[in-house]
DRENDO-1510 file (C-alpha; in Angstrom, 1 decimal, always signed):
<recs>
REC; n; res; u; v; w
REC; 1; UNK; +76.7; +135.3; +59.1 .
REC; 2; UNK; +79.8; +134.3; +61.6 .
REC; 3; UNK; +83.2; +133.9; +59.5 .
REC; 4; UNK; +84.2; +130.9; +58.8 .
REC; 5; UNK; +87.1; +129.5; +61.0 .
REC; 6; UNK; +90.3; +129.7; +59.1 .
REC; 7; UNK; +92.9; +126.9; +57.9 .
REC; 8; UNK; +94.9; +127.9; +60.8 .
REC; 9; UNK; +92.5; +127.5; +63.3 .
REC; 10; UNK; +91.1; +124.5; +62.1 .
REC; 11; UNK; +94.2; +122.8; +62.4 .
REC; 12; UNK; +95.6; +124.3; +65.6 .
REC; 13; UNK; +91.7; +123.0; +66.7 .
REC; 14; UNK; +92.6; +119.7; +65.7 .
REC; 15; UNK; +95.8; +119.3; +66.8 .
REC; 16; UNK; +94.5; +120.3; +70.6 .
REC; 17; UNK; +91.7; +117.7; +69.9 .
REC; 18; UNK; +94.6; +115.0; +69.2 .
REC; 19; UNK; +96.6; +115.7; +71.9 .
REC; 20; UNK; +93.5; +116.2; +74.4 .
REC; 21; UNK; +92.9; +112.6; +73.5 .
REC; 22; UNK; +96.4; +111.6; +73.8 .
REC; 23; UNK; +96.2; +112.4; +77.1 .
REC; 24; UNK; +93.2; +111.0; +78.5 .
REC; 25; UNK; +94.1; +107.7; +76.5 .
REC; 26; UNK; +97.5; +108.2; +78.3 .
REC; 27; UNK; +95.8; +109.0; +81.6 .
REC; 28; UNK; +93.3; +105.8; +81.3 .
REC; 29; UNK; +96.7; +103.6; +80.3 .
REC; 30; UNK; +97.9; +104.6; +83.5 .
REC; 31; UNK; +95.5; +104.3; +86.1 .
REC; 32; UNK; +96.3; +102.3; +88.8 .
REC; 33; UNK; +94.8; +98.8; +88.3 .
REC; 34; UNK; +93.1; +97.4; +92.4 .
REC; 35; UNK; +92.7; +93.7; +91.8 .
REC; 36; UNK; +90.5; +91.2; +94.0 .
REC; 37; UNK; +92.9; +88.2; +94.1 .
REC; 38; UNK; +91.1; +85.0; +93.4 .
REC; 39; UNK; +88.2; +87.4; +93.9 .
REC; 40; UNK; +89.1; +88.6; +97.8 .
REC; 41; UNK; +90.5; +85.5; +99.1 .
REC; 42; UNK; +91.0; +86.7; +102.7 .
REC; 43; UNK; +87.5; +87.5; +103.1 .
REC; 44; UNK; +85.6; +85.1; +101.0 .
REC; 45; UNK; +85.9; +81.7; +99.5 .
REC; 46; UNK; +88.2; +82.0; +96.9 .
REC; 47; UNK; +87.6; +81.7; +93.4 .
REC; 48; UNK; +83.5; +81.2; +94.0 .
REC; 49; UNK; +80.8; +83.5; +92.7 .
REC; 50; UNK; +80.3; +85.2; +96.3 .
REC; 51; UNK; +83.8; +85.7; +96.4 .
REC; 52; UNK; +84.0; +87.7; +93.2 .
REC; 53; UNK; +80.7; +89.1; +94.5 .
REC; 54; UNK; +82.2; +90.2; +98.0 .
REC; 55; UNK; +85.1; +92.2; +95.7 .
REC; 56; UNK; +82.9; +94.0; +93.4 .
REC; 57; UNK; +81.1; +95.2; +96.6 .
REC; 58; UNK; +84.4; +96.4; +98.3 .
REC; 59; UNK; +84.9; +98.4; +94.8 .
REC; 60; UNK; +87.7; +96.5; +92.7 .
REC; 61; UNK; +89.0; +97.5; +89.2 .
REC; 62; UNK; +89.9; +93.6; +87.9 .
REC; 63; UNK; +89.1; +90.3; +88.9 .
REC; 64; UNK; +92.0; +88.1; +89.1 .
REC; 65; UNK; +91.2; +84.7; +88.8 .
REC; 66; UNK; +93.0; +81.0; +87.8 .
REC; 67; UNK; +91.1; +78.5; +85.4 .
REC; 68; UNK; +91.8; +75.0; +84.2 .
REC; 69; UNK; +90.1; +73.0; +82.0 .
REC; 70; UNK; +87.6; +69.9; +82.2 .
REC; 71; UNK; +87.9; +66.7; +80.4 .
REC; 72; UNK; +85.0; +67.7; +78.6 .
REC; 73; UNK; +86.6; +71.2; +77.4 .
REC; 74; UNK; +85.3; +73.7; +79.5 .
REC; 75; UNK; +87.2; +76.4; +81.3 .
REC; 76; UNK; +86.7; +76.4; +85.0 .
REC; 77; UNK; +87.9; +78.8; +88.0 .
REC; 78; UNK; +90.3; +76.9; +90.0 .
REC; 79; UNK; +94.1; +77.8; +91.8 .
REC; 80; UNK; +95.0; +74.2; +91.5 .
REC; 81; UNK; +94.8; +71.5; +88.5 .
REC; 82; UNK; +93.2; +69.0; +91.1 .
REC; 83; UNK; +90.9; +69.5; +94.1 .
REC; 84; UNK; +92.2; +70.9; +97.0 .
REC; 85; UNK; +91.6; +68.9; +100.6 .
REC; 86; UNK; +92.4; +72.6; +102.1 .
REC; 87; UNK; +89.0; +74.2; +100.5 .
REC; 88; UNK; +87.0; +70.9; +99.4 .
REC; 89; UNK; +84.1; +68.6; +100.8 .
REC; 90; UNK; +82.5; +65.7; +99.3 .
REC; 91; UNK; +79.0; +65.6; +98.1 .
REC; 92; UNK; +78.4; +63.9; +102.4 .
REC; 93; UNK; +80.0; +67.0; +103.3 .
REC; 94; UNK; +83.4; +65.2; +104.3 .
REC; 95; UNK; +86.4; +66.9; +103.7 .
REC; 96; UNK; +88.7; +65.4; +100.9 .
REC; 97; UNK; +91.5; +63.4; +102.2 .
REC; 98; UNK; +93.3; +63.3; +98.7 .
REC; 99; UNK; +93.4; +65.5; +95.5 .
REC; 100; UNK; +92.9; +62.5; +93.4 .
REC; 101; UNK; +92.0; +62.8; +89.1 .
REC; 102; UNK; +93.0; +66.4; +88.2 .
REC; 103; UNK; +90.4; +68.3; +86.5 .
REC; 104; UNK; +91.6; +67.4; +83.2 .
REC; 105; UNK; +90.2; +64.2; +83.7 .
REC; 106; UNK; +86.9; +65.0; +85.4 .
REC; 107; UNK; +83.9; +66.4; +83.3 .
REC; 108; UNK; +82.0; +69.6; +84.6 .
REC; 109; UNK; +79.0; +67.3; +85.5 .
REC; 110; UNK; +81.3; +65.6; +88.1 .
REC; 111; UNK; +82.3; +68.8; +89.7 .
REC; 112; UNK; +79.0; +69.8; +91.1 .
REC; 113; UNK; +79.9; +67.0; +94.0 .
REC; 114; UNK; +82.4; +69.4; +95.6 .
REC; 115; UNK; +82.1; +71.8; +97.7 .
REC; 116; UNK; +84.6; +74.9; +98.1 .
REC; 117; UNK; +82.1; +76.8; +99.8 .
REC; 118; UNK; +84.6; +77.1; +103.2 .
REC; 119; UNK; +88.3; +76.1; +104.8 .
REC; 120; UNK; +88.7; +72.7; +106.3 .
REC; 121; UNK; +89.8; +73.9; +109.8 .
REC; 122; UNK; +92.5; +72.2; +110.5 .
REC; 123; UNK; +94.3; +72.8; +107.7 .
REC; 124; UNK; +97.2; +75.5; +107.4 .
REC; 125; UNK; +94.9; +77.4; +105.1 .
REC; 126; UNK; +92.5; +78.2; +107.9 .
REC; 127; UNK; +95.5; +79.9; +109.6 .
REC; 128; UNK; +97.1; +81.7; +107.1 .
REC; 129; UNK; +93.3; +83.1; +106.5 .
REC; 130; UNK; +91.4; +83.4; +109.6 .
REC; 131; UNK; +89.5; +86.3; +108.3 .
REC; 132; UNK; +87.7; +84.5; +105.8 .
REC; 133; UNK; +83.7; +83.9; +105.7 .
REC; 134; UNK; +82.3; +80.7; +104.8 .
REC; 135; UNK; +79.3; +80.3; +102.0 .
REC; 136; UNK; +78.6; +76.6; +102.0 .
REC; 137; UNK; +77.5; +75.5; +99.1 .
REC; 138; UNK; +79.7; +77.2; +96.3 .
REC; 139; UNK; +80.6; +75.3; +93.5 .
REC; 140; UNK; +83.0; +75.5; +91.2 .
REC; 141; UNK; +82.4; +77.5; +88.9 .
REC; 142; UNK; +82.9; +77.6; +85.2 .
REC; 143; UNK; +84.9; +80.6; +83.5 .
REC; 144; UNK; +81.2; +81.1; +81.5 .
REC; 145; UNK; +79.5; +81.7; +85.0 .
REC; 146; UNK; +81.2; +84.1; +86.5 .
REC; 147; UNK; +80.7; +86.6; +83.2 .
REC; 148; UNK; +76.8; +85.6; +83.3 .
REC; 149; UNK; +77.2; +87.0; +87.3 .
REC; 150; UNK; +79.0; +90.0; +86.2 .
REC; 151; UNK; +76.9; +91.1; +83.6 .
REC; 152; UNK; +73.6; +90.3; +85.9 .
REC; 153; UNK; +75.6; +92.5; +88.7 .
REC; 154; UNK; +75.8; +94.9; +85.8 .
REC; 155; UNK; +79.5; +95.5; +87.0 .
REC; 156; UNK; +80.1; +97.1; +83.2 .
REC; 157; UNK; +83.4; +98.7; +84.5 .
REC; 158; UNK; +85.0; +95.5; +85.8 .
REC; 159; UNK; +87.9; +93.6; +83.8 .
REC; 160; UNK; +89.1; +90.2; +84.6 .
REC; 161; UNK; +92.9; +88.9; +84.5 .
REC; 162; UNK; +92.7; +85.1; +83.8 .
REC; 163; UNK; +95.4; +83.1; +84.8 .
REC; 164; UNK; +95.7; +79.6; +82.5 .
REC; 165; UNK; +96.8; +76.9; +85.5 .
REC; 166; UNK; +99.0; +74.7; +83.6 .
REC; 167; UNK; +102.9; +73.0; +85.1 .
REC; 168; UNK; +105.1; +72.6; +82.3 .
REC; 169; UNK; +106.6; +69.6; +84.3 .
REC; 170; UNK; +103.4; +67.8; +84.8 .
REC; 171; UNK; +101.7; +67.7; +81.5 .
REC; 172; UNK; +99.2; +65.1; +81.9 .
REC; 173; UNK; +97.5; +67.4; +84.4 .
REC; 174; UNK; +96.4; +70.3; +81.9 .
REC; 175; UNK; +96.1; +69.7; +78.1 .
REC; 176; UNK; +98.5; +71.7; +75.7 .
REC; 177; UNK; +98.9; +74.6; +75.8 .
REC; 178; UNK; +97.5; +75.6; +72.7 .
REC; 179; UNK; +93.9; +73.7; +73.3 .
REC; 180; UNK; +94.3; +75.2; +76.6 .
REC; 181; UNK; +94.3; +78.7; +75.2 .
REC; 182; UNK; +91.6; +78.0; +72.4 .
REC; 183; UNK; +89.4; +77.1; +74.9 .
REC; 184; UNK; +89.5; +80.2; +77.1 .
REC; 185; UNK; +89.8; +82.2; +74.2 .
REC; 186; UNK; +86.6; +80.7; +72.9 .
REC; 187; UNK; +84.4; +81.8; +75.5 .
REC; 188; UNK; +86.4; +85.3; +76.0 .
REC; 189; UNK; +85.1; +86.1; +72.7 .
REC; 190; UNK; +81.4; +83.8; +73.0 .
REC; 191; UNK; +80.8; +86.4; +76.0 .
REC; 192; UNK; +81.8; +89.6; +74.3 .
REC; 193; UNK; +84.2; +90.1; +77.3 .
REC; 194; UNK; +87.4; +91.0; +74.5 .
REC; 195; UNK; +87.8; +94.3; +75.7 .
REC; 196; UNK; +88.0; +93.4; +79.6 .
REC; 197; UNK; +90.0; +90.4; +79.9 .
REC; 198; UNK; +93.7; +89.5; +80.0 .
REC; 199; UNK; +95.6; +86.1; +80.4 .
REC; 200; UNK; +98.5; +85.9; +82.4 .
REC; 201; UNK; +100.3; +82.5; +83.1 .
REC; 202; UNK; +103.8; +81.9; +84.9 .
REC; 203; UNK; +103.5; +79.0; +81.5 .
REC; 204; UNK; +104.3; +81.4; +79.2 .
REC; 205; UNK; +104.1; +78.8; +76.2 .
REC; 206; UNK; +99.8; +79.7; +76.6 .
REC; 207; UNK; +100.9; +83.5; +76.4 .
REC; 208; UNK; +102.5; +82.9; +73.3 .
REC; 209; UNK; +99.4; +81.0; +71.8 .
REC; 210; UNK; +97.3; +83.6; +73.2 .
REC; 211; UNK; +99.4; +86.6; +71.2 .
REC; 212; UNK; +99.2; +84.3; +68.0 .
REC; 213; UNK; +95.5; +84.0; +68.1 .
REC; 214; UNK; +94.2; +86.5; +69.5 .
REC; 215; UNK; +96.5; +89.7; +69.7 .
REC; 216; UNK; +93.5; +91.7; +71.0 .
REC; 217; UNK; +93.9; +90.3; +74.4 .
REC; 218; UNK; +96.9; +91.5; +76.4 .
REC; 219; UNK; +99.1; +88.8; +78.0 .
REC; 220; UNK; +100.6; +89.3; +81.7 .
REC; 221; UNK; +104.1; +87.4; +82.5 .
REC; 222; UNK; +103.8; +85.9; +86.0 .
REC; 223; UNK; +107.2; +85.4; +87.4 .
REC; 224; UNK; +108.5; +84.3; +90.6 .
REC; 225; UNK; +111.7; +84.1; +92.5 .
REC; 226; UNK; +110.8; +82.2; +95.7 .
REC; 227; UNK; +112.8; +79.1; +97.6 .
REC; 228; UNK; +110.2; +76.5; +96.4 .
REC; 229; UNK; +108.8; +78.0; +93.2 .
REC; 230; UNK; +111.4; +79.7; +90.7 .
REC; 231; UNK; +110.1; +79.7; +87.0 .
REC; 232; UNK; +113.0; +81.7; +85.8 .
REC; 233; UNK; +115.3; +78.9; +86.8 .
REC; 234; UNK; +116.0; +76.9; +83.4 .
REC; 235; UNK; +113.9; +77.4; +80.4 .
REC; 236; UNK; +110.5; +75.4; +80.5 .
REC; 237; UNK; +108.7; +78.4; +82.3 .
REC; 238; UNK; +109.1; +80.6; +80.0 .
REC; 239; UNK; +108.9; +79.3; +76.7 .
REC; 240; UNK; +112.8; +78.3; +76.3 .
REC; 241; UNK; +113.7; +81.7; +77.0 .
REC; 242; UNK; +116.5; +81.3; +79.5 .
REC; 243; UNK; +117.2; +84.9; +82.2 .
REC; 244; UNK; +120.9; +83.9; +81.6 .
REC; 245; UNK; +120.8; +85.1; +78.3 .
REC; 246; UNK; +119.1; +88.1; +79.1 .
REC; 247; UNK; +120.5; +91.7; +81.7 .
REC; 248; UNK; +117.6; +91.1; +83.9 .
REC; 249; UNK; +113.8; +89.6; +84.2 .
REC; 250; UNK; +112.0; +92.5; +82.4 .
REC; 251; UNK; +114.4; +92.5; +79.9 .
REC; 252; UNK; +113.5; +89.1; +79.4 .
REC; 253; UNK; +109.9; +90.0; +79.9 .
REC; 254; UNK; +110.6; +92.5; +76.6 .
REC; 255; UNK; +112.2; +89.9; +74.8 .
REC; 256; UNK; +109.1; +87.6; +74.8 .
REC; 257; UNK; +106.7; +90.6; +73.6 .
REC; 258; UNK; +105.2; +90.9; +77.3 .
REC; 259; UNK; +103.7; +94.8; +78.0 .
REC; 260; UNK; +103.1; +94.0; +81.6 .
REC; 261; UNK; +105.2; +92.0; +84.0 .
REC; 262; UNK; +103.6; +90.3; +87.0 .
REC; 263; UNK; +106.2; +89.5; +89.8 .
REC; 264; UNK; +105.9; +88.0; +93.5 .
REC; 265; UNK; +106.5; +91.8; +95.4 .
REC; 266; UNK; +109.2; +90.3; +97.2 .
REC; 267; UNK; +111.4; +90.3; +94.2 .
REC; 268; UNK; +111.2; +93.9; +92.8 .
REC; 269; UNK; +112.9; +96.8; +93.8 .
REC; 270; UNK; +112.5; +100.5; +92.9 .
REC; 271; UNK; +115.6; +100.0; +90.0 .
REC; 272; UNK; +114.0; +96.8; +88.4 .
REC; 273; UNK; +110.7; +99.3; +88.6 .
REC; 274; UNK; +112.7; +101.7; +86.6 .
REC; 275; UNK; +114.0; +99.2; +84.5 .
REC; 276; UNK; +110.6; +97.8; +83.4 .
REC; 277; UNK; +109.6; +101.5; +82.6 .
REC; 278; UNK; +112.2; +102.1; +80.3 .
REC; 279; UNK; +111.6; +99.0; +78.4 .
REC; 280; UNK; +107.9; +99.7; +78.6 .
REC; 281; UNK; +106.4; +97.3; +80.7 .
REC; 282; UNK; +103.9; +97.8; +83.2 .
REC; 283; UNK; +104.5; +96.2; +86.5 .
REC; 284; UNK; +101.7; +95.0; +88.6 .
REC; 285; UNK; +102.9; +92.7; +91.5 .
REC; 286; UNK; +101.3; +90.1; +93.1 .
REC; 287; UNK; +100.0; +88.8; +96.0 .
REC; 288; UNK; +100.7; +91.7; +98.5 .
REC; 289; UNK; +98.5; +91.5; +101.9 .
REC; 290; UNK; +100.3; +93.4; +104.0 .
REC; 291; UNK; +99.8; +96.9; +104.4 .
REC; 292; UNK; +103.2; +98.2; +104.8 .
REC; 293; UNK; +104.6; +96.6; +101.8 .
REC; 294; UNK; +101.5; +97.4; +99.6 .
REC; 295; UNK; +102.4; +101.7; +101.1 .
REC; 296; UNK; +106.0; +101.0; +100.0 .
REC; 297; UNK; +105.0; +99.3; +96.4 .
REC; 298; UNK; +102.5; +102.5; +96.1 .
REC; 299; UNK; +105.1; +105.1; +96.8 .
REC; 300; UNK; +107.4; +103.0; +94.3 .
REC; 301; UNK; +104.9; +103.8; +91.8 .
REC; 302; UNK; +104.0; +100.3; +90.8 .
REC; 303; UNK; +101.1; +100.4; +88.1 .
REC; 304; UNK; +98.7; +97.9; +90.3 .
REC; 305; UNK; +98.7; +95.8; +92.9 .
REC; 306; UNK; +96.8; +92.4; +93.3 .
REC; 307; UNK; +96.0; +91.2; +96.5 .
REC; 308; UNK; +93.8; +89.0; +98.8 .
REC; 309; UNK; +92.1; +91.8; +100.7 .
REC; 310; UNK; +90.8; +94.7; +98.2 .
REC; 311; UNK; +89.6; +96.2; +101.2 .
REC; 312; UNK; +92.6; +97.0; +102.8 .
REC; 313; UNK; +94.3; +98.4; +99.6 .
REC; 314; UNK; +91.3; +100.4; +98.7 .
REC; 315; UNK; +91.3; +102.3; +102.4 .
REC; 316; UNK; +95.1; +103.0; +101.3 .
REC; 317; UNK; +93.9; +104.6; +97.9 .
REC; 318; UNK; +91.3; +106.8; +99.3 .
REC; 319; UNK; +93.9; +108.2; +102.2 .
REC; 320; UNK; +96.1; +108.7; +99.2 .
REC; 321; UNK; +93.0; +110.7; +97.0 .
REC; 322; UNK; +93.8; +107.6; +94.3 .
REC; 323; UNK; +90.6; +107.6; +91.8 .
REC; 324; UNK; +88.3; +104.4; +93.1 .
REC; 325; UNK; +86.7; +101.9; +91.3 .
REC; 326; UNK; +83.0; +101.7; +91.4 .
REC; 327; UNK; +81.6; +99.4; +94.3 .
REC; 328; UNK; +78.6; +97.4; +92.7 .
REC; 329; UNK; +75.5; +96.4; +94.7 .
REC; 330; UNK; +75.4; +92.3; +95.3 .
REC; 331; UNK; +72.9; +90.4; +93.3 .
REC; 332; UNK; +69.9; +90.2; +95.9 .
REC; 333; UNK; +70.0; +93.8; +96.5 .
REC; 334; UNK; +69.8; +93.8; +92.6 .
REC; 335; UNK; +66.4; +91.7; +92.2 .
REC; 336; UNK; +65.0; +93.4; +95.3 .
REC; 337; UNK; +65.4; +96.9; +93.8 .
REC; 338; UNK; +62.6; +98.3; +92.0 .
REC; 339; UNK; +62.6; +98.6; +87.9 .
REC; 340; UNK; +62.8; +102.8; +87.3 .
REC; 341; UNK; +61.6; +104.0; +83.7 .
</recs>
């Protein structure tokens, strides 16, 4: 009959047991984070089921995404509070000439007129992404649809960063912020998706609500330091919180509870990196395209980056021997597949 193992051992077993799963919850904490920016925006239409289709093929770890809300309640993926001429046709097939009633006062039925499905060609938008393949057809899609096409997909590994589309200054576009956050919140937790999602906002005043009823989602601060959008330039932005009061913007980050700060990549540097790190913040900048500047922001050691083209970061991962995020099979290849026992 073997001895039994004694007091030591049992605890020295148990303390290697602990810190073994110290480190790989460590490890999985910080594993770089590749997300598909408004799905993969330079390569499909954005925010549309093909496009968040064309990023899970490419092999992405999040979904970024932006959702506003309908008259009726219901959280939709859209960039802007009103439809876009740049991206939307008429139910003839004519381009918008206007953005007209913003979402907030449209119900979903009334959405299924436009089309987002390609670029109107004329339009700055079809320079600044030449690269991108049309789907005509694609709708708008509601926040509820897209985790129905995940979970179809059976992209299990996938998380999605939700940004709440709200101006602080324009506040009959959006409703407040706290009915904003209820209602993504409600279908977050309707879908079981808890455990994969978080909600960033440059309006931090939804990040707050978002902390207060339901701490089990993390919260990104968007921030941005740019000639024509600055939301650290006064207080509305970010919840009264004012950067003058504060050493720097992740110290201002901290001081609003944020664990991960999400800056335009033109406005970090490697001591603002360092900075975050000591205050604990992750830093996961946005929208970076180019190549050189997303080899820099790697070798800086940022915790993820989100960009337009998931392809082009992904080839920079794998030259690097990064881990990669599974690349998941798009639905038709799905249904054609046979069933295996």
């Amino acid at each position: 009959m073997p001895a039994r193992p004694s007091a030591v051992y049992r605890r020295r077993t148990v303390a290697w047991l602990g810190g073994a799963l110290l480190a790989v919850h460590s490890l999985w904490a910080q594993a770089f984070d590749l997300q598909g920016h408004r799905g993969a925006r330079g390569l499909a239409p954005e925010n549309s089921l093909s496009g968040f289709e064309r990023a899970l093929a490419i092999g992405v770890h999040t979904l970024e995404l932006d959702v506003v809300i309908t008259a009726d309640g219901v959280p939709v993926i859209s960039h802007d509070t009103a439809p876009n001429p740049d991206i939307t046709r008429d139910a003839d097939g004519r381009w918008l000439q206007a953005r007209g009633q913003p979402f907030f006062r449209r119900s979903l039925g009334e959405l299924d007129a436009f089309d987002i499905g390609r670029i109107n060609p004329v339009s700055r938008y079809a320079i600044d992404f030449p690269q991108q393949q049309p789907v005509d057809g694609e709708r708008i899609p509601a926040l509820a649809a897209l985790f129905e096409r995940v979970q179809a997909l059976r992209a299990d590994h996938v998380r999605f960063n939700i940004e709440t589309k709200l101006h602080p200054l324009r506040p009959a576009d959006s409703p407040e912020p706290e009915a904003f956050a209820r209602a993504v919140i409600e279908v977050v937790r309707a879908w079981g998706m808890g455990s994969r999602v978080s909600i960033q906002s440059f309006d931090w005043r939804t990040l707050a609500v978002v902390q207060r009823l339901a701490p089990e989602l993390p919260v990104v601060h968007l921030t941005a330091q740019l000639p024509r959008f600055n939301t650290l330039d006064g207080g509305e932005w970010t919840n009264g919180l004012r950067l003058r009061d504060h050493a720097d913007v992740p110290a201002l980050v901290a001081a609003a509870g944020g664990r991960t700060w999400s800056p335009h990549h033109s406005n970090l540097s490697q001591q603002l990196i360092a900075r975050a790190r000591r205050l604990g913040l992750q830093v996961i900048p946005w929208t970076v395209n180019e190549v050189t500047d997303m080899e820099r922001l790697l070798d800086w050691g940022v915790d993820g980056i989100i960009t337009d083209y998931p392809d082009r970061l992904r080839t920079r991962m794998e030259q690097r021997g990064m881990p990669l995020p599974p690349q998941v099979q798009p639905l038709q290849a799905l249904e054609a597949a046979p069933l295996t026992r």
